[in-house]
Structure formats: structure tokens, C-alpha cells
C-alpha positions as CSV (number, residue, x, y, z in Angstrom):
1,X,105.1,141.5,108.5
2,X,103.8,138.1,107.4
3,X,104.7,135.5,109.2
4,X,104.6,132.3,106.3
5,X,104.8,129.4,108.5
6,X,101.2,130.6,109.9
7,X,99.9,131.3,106.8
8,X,101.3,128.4,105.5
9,X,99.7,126.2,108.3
10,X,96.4,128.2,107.7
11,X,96.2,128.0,104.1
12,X,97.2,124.1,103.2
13,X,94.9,122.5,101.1
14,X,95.2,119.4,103.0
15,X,93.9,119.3,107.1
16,X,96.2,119.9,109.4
17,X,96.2,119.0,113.5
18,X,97.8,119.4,116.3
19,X,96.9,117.2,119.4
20,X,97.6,116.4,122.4
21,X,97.2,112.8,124.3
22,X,94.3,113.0,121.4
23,X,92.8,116.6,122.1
24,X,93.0,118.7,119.3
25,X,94.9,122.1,119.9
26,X,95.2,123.3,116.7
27,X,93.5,122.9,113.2
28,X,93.7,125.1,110.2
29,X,90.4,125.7,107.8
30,X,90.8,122.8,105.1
31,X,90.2,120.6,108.4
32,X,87.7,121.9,109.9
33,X,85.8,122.7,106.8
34,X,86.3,119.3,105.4
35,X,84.2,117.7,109.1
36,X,81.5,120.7,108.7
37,X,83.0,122.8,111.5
38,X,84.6,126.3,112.6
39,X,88.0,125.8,113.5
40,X,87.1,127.1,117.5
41,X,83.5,124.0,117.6
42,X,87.1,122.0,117.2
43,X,90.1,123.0,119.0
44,X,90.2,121.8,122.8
45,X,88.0,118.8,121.9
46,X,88.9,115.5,122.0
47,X,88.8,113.2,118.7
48,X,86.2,111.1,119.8
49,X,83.6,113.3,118.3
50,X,85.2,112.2,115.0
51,X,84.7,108.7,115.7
52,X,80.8,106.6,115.4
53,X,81.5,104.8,118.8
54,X,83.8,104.3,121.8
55,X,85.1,101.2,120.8
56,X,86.3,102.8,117.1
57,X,88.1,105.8,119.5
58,X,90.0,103.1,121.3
59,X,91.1,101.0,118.8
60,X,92.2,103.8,116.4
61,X,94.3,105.0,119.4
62,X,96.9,101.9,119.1
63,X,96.8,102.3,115.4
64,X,100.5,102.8,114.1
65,X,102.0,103.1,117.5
66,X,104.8,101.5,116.9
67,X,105.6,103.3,113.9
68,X,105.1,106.6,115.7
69,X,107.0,105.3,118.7
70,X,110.2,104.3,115.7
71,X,109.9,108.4,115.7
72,X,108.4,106.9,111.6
73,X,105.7,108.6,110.1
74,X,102.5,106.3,110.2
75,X,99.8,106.6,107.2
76,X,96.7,104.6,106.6
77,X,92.8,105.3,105.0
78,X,90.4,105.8,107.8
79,X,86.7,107.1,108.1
80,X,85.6,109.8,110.3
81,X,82.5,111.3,111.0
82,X,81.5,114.3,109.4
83,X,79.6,117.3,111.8
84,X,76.4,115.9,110.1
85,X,76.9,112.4,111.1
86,X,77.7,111.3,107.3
87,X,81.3,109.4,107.3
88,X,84.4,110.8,105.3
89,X,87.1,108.7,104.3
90,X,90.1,110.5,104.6
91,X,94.1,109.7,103.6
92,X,95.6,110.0,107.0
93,X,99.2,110.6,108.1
94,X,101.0,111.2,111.6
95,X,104.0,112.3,112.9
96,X,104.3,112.3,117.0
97,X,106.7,115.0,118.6
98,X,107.8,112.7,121.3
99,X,108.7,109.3,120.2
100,X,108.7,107.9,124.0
101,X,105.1,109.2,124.1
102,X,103.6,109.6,120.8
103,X,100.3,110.5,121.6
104,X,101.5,113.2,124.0
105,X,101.9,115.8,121.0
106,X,101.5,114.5,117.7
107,X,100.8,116.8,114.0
108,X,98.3,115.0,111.5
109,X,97.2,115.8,108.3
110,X,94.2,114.3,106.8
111,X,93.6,114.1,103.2
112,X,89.4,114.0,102.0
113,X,89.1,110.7,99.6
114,X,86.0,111.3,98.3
115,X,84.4,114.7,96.6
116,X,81.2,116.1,97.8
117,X,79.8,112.7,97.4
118,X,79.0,111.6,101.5
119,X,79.1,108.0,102.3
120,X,76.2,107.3,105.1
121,X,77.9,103.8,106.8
122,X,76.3,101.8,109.6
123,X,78.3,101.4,112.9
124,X,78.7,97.7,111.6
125,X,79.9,98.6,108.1
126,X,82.3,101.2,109.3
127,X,84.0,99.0,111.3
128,X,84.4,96.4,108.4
129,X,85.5,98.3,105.8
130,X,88.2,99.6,108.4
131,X,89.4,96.2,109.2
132,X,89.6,95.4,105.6
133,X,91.8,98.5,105.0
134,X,93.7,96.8,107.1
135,X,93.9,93.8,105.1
136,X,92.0,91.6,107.0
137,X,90.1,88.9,106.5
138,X,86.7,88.1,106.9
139,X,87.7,85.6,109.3
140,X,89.7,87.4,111.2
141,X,87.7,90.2,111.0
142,X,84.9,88.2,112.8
143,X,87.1,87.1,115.5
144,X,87.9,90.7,116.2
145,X,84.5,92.2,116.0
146,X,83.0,89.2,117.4
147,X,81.0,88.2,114.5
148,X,80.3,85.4,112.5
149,X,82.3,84.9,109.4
150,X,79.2,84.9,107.4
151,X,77.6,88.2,109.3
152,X,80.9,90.0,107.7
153,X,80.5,88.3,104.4
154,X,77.1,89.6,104.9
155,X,78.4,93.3,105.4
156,X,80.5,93.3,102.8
157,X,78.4,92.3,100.1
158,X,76.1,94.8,100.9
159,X,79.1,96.9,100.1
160,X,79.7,95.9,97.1
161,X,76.2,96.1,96.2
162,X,75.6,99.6,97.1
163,X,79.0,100.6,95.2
164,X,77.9,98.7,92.4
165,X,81.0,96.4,92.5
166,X,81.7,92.8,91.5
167,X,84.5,92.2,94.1
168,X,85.2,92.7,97.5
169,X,88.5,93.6,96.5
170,X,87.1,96.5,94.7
171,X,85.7,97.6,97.4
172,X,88.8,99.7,98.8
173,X,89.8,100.7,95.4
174,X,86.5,102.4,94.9
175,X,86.4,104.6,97.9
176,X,89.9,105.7,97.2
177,X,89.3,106.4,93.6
178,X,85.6,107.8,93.6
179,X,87.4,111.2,95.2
């Protein structure tokens, strides 16, 4: 007898999670392949792997809290780190089991942005172009990251260099459309 929901689950073509206070406990194949990985390398390890620093891991966690905690389905664009170190930027949506503790069990599905094309970021230009997916401001980005306005100017021109763009308000439009 076939049980659908399981093949369902292990067949999406989107990546699927399950986690727990941000442990993954369960993964079908599109998510694993998409981060270079065998669905076991991931399951019963924390998301942090998927992350370029500590500091990214702790501030994603607070990301869309509330919504999650309104028992509301949060969505953003992130980047995570593929097994080889190269970043992916991936649609992301949650929905948390437990609205009075969201992160306790919570199912994701992550969407790849980009084709086969990988996107090799610095530490510094990761976090950047994440705050300005959150419609930030290079001022206010500074502040946060404790830079100078100009060091993120800096960063993303050098964006919008590589990517052959003319604005930096191009700059997120690219890396969702070059998928």
C-alpha cells in the first residue's frame, strides 16, 4: 500500500524541513540535494551548518518571529551555504506547529532562486545583501553591522559590479530573476 503523504513529502520539488528548536529532523531529497547533501549528513543537525557565521545563525533565528508566533506563515529570500561552501539563495517559507513556541517544531520549505549558477559571497557581502532584502538602508545597515555607511556603499557596489548592474536596486531583482 502506498502511503501518499510520504511520497508526497519525499517527492516535492521544492525542499522540505522539519525542525526542532532549529535541529533538523526531517528533510526530503529536493533539500538535501539542493545544499549538496544525503538526506541522513542532514537530519539531527542543527542549521548552523547552513549559515557562514554565528552571528548570521543568531540573527536569522528572530527572523519572522512574530509572524510565526501570530500562528502566520512567515516568507522571506535568504542565502545559505551550500555543502561546498558556495551560497544559495533560496525563497524561504515557515510555518511553526506551536505558536507559543515557534521554534520548538516548525515545517519549512525552501525554494532554490538561482539555477546551477553558484554565487561565491564574502562573509561581508552576505550579510549586506541580506539586510537589503530586508529593505534596509545603507545607513541603517551600517548601524547594524557596525560599519561605516560608506564601507556598505563600498559592498554593494561591488555587487552591482560583479552582476553587471547599474543600480543597487537591481541588485535583489537580479538574484531572484537569474534562477
Amino acid at each position: 500500500m502506498c502511503d501518499f503523504g510520504l511520497l508526497a513529502f519525499e517527492t516535492a520539488p521544492v525542499g522540505i524541513v522539519l525542525a526542532e528548536n532549529r535541529v533538523i529532523r526531517s528533510c526530503n531529497k529536493t533539500f538535501a540535494n539542493m545544499l549538496g547533501y544525503h538526506v541522513e549528513n542532514l537530519v539531527g543537525q542543527s542549521f548552523r551548518m547552513l549559515y557562514g557565521s554565528d552571528d548570521e545563525f543568531e540573527h536569522v533565528r528572530d527572523v519572522g518571529l512574530t509572524h510565526l508566533k501570530k500562528n502566520e506563515i512567515y516568507e522571506d529570500e535568504r542565502m545559505v551555504r551550500h555543502h561546498d561552501g558556495h551560497s544559495l539563495w533560496c525563497g524561504f517559507r515557515a510555518q511553526a506547529l506551536y505558536a507559543d513556541n515557534p521554534l520548538a517544531r516548525v515545517v519549512m520549505s525552501f525554494t532554490q532562486n538561482l539555477d546551477a549558477t553558484s554565487i561565491r559571497l564574502t562573509k561581508r557581502e552576505r550579510q549586506v545583501l541580506g539586510k537589503m532584502n530586508q529593505r534596509m538602508s545603507s545607513k541603517e545597515i551600517a548601524v547594524e553591522l557596525c560599519l561605516s555607511p560608506r564601507t556598505v556603499d563600498d559592498v554593494r557596489a561591488r555587487l552591482i559590479k560583479r552582476f553587471g548592474l547599474r543600480r543597487a536596486t537591481d541588485l535583489l531583482g537580479k538574484m531572484r530573476n537569474l534562477g
